[in-house]
N, C-alpha and C positions, 0 to 999 in steps of 0.2 A: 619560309614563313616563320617556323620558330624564333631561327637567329636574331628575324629581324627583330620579333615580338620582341627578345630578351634585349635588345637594346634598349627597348622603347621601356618596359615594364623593370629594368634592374636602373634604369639610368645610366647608360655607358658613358666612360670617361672621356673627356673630349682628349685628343692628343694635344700635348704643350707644342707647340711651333719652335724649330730647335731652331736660335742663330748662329753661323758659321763661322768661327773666326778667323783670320788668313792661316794660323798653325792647323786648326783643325781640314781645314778645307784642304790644305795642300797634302792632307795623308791620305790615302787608299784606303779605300771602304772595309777592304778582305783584310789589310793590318789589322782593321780594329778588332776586328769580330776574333783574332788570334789570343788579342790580350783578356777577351772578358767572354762568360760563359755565353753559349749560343742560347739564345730564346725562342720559348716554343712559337713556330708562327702561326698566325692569326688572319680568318678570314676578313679581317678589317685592318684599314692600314694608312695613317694619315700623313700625307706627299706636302713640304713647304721646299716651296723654291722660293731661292734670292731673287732680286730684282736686278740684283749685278751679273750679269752674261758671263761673268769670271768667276764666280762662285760655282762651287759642285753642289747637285741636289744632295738634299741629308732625309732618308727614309728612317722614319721612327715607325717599329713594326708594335704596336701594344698587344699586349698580351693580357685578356680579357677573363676572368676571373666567372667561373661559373654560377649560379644561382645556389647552389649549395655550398660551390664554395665559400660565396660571401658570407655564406651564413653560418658558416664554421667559426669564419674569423672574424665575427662580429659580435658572434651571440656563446654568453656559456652554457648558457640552458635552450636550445634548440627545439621547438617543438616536436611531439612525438605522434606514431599512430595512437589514433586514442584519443587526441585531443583537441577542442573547441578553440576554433583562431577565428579572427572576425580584421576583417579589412573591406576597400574601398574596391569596384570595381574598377577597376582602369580596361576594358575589352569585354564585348560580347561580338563574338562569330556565329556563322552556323551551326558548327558543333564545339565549340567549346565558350568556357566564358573565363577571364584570368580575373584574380582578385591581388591585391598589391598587402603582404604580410609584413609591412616595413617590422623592425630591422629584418627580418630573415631570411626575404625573398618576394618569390609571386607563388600561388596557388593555382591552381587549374581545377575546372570543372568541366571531364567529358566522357564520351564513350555512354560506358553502363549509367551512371550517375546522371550523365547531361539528361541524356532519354528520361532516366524517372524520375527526375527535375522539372522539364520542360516545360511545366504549365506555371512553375514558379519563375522559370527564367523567361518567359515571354515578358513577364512585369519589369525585368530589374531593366536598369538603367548603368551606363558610367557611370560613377560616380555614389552610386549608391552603396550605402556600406553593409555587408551583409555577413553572417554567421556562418559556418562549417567547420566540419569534422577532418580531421588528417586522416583518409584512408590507405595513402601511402606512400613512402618517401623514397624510390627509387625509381621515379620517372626517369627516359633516355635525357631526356632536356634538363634534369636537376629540379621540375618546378614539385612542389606538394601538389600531391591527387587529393583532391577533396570531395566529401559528397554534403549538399545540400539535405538529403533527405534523413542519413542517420544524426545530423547537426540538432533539426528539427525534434526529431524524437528526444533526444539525450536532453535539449531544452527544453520540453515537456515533463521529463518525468525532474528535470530539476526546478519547474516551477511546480510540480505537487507536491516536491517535498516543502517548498516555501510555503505551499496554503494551505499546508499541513501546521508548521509550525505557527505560522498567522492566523490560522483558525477562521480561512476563509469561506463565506457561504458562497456557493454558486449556483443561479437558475439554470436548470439541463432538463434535457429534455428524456424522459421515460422510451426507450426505445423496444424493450422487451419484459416477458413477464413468464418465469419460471415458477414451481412449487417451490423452490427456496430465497425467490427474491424478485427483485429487478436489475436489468441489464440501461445501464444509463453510458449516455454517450460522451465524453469530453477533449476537447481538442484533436478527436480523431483513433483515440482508445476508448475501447468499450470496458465499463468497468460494471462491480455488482455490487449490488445494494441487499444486503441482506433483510428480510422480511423481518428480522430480529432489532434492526437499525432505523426501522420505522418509525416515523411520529404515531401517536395514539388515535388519532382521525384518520390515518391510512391502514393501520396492522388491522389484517385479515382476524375479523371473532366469529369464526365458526359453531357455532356448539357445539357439533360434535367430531369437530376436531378433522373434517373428511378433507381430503388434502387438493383434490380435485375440487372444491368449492373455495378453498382458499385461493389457488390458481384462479378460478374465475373471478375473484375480487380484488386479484391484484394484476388482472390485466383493465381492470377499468382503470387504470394509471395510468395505460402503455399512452402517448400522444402528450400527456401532460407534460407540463415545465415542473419541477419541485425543487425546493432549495435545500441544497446538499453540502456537507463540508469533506473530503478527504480525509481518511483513518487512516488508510495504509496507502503507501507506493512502493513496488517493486519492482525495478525495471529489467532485473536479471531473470525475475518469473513471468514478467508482464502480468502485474495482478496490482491490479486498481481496486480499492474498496471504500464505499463511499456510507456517509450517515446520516441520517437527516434528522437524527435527534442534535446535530449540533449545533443547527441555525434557533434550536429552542433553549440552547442550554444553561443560556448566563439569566435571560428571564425565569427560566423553571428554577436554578438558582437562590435566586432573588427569593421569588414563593414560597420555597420549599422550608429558609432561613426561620420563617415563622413559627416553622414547627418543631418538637426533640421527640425525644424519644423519653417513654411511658405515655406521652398525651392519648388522650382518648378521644377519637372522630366517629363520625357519622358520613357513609357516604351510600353511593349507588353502582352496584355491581355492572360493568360496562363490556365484558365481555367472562369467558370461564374457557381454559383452553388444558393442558393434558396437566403443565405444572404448577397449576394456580389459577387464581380469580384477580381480576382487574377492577381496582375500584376507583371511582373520580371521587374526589374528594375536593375541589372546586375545578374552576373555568383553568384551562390546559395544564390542569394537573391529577395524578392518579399515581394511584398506591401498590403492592402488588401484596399479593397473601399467598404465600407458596404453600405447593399440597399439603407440604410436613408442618405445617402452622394453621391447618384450616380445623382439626380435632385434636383429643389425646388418642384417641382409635386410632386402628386403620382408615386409612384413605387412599384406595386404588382409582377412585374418578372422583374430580370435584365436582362435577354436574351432577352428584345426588345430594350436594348440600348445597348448592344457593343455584339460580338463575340470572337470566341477566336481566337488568332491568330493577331487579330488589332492591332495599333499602340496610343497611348492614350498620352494624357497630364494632368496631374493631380496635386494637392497639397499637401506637407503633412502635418497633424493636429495633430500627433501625435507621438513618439518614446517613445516606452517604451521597457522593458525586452528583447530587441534586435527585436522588432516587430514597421513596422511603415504602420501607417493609415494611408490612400490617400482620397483626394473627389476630386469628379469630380465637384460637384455642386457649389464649393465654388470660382472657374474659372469663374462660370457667374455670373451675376448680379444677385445682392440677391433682387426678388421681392417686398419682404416687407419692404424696402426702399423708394423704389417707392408708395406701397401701403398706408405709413405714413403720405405721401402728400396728399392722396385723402381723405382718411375715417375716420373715427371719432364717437362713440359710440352714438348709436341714431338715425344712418343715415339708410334709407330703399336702401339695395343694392340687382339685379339681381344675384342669385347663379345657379348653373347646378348642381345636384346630379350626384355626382361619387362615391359615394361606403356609402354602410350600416355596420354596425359596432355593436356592442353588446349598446355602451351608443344610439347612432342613426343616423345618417345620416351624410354625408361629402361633403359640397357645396363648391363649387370652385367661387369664386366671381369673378377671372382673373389667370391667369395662375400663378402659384405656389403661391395662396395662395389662403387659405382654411379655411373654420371656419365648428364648429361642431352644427348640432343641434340637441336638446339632445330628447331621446325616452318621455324623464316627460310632453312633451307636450303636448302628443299624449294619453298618458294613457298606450297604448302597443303598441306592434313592429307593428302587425299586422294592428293597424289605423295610425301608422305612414310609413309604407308601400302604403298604401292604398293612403293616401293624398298627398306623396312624389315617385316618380316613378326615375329608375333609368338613369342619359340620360337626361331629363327634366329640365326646368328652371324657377324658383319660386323666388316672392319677398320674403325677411327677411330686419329683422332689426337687427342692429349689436348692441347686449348686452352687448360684450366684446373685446374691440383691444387694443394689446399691441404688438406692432411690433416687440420691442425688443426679447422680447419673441417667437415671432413667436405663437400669440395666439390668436384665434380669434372664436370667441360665435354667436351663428345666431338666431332669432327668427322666425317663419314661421309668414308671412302674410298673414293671409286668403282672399284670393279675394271675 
């Protein structure tokens, strides 16, 4: 069955029909074969006889030229394992199916492959022209082993890289819903949509932040279509990540142009979560106000200084990527202005300890401003705990002030 195939699929040579002419005919077959090299013979072999009854038959034996071989001697660059080849079907059998790789040969599809093919190859046709993979080039027959199925993938993950670079949006559907995101399904990879990559009408606003209610408001998604653009593709990790701020991004864009940075807004607090407050500031656009810009104090939760639902005045400090940052803090008076006027490196000032920290201690000398003193004082946490109590108010000396900076060093005064 092979051989026959390779006639039919390489195109075998017809034999030329050799004429006899009275010198050749009158010589002995076995002369000839003395004077010129033997050729390898051939299970094909094409017989022309004279129509003169005095003529000897002339057996021309050809010598048929393998599928790989032609493809030596045709091609310099020879396709390899690895690589995507696409031809025309010329043959589907029961278990295999041959695809025609002009120049280089035929391809074959079977065995393991055919099998997890099989519901693709009920569809194809002769003649249909179709994609695959070289899984490998040392078939007994000389043809390319091919598979339809890693063809398929390796096409996939190179059209996400194109809708990657196209900035394509695409409707999919929500298949899953974890505490860190959603699991969306495309072309047959499942990929994840981080809960961080969310339009502002789908991100989970918790109040207080409990992560098991955010899970339950990000599986009211699961069933939905939403329109997603491609971040990343990796097909050596198989790691799909998708974002659906992208199908917003050249209108939010647009909106955003309006505004710079000092402008002063007026918006409505829309959600408050561990690092910042959410503010809309018109129709599909919002601001964000990170912890470290919501006071000059400390701020360990910003859910003791706004709500959701409130009315707010803030500034903006930043516009970038169609994204802009607001503070609230930059509205009041910047303490250590004030502070510049009083203190001076050397000076023994009153601090309250508000909060311990991995370097050591955080003492408030006046309201929004704060200097560090460090654990190396102490030896360890535990005697700097011990000597420094939380709530409490202790002399230091100030080792370090630089206003501009907003930086300030404390030394402990033993009483």
């Amino acid at each position: 069955m092979f051989n026959k195939l390779k006639a039919t699929l390489n195109g075998s040579k017809k034999s030329e029909d050799t004429t006899i002419d009275s010198k050749t005919a009158s010589r002995d077959t076995s002369e000839d074969t003395t004077k010129e090299p033997k050729k390898k013979s051939s299970k094909s072999a094409t017989v022309t006889k004279s129509n003169s009854p005095k003529r000897k038959v002339a057996v021309v034996v050809e010598e048929k030229p393998t599928v790989m071989g032609t493809l030596t001697s045709s091609a310099k660059n020879p396709p390899i394992i690895g690589d995507l080849v696409e031809g025309p079907v010329i043959a589907v059998e029961k278990s295999a199916v041959y695809i025609d790789l002009v120049p280089f040969g035929t391809g074959i599809i079977y065995g393991r492959e055919f099998m997890t093919a099989r519901d693709v190859i009920k569809k194809i046709n002769v003649g249909d022209v179709i994609a695959a993979k070289i899984v490998d080039t040392a078939h007994k027959d000389g043809y390319y082993e091919l598979s339809l199925k890693e063809a398929r993938t390796a096409l996939i993950w190179s059209e996400a890289e194109t809708a990657i670079k196209e900035k394509k949006v695409l409707e999919l559907p929500v298949k899953e819903a974890n505490k860190g995101g959603l699991l969306i399904e495309w072309q047959g990879i499942m990929g994840f949509l981080p809960a961080s990559q969310l339009k502002a009408e789908h991100y989970p606003r918790i109040a207080d932040g409990d992560k098991d209610k955010i899970l339950d408001e990000l599986k009211k998604l699961v069933g939905t279509h939403i329109g997603v653009s491609i971040i990343t593709a990796d097909p050596k990790e198989g790691k799909l990540i998708f974002s659906e701020k992208g199908s917003e991004q050249k209108e939010k864009e647009k909106i955003v142009s309006k505004y710079e940075v000092g402008d002063e807004v007026n918006g409505t607090v829309t959600g408050v979560v561990d690092f910042g407050v959410f503010v809309k500031l018109e129709e599909n656009l919002e601001g964000l106000v990170h912890i470290s810009e919501i006071d000059w104090g400390l701020v360990e939760d910003p859910r003791q200084f706004v709500k959701t639902g409130q009315k707010i005045h803030a500034k903006i400090i930043e516009v970038k990527d169609g994204k802009i940052s607001l503070s609230l803090k930059q509205l009041k008076t910047n303490p250590w202005i004030e502070a510049a006027k009083k203190y001076k490196k050397d000076q023994t000032v009153s601090g309250v300890i508000i909060k311990f920290n991995r370097h050591g201690a955080l003492a408030s000398i006046e309201e929004g401003v704060a200097g560090l003193v460090r654990i190396t004082e102490f030896g360890s946490e535990e005697k700097l705990k011990k000597a420094l109590e939380l709530g409490k108010t202790y002399s230091f000396k100030i080792a370090l002030f630089d206003p501009k900076e907003q930086k300030l060093a404390l030394s402990f005064v033993a009483k």
